[in-house]
C-alpha positions as CSV (number, residue, x, y, z in Angstrom):
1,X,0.0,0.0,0.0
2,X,1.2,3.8,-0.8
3,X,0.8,6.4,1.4
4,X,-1.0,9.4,0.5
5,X,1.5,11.6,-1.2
6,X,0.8,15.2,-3.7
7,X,1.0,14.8,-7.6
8,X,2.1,18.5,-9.0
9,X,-1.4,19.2,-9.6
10,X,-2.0,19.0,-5.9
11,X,-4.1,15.9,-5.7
12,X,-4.5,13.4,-3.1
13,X,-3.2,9.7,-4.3
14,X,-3.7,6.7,-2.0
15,X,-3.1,3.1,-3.1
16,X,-5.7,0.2,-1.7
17,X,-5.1,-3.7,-2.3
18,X,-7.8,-5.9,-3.7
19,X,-8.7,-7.4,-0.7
20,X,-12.4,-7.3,1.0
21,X,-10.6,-5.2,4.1
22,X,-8.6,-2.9,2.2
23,X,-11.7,-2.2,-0.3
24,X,-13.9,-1.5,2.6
25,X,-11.2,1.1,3.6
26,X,-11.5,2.4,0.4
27,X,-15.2,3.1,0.3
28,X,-14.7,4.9,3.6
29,X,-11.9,6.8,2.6
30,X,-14.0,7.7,-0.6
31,X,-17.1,9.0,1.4
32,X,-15.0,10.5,3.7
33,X,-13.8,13.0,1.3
34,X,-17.3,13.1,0.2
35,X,-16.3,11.8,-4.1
36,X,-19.1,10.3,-5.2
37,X,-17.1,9.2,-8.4
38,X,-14.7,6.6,-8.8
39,X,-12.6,5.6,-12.0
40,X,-10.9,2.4,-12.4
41,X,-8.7,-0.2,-15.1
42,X,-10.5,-2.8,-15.3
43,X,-7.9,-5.4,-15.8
44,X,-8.3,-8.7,-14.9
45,X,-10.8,-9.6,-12.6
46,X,-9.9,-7.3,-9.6
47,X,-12.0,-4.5,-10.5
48,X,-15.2,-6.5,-10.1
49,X,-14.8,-7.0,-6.0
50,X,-13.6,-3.2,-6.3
51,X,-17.0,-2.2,-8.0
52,X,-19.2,-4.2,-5.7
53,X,-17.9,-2.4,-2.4
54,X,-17.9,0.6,-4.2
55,X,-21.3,-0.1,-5.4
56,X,-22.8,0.9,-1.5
57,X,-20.6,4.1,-0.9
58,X,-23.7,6.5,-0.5
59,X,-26.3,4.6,0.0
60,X,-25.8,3.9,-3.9
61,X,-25.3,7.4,-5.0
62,X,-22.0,6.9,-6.2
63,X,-21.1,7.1,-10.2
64,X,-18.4,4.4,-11.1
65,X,-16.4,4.1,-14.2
66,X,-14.5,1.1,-15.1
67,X,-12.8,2.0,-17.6
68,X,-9.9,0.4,-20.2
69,X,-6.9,0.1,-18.8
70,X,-5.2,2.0,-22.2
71,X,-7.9,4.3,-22.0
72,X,-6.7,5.5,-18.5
73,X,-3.4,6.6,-18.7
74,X,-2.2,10.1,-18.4
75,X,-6.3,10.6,-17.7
């Protein structure tokens, strides 16, 4: 896991694994900072455990976008 750390654009990055205790961490660091958006590769099969916490941040009122991995680079 990375810690949270500033791009030059001044943006908050934090890394999660891909497992169910990390990805719950995830959905409360996401509602925490009040994003109801996430964006993600969706390589492999990982995304889809991802998707399915996220799927609850909100009560449901969260827009996700899982996107192609090639599509998502420099985004």
């Amino acid at each position: 896991m990375r810690k949270i750390e500033k791009n030059p654009l001044n943006v908050e990055i934090k890394a999660f694994k891909a497992l169910p205790g990390d990805l719950q961490r995830l959905k409360r660091w996401i509602e925490d900072h009040g994003r109801r958006g996430a964006a993600m590769e969706g390589a492999g099969v990982y995304w889809r455990l991802a998707c399915g916490v996220l799927e609850g941040a909100f009560g449901g009122d969260i827009d996700i976008i899982v996107a192609n991995a090639r599509n998502m680079h420099n985004a």
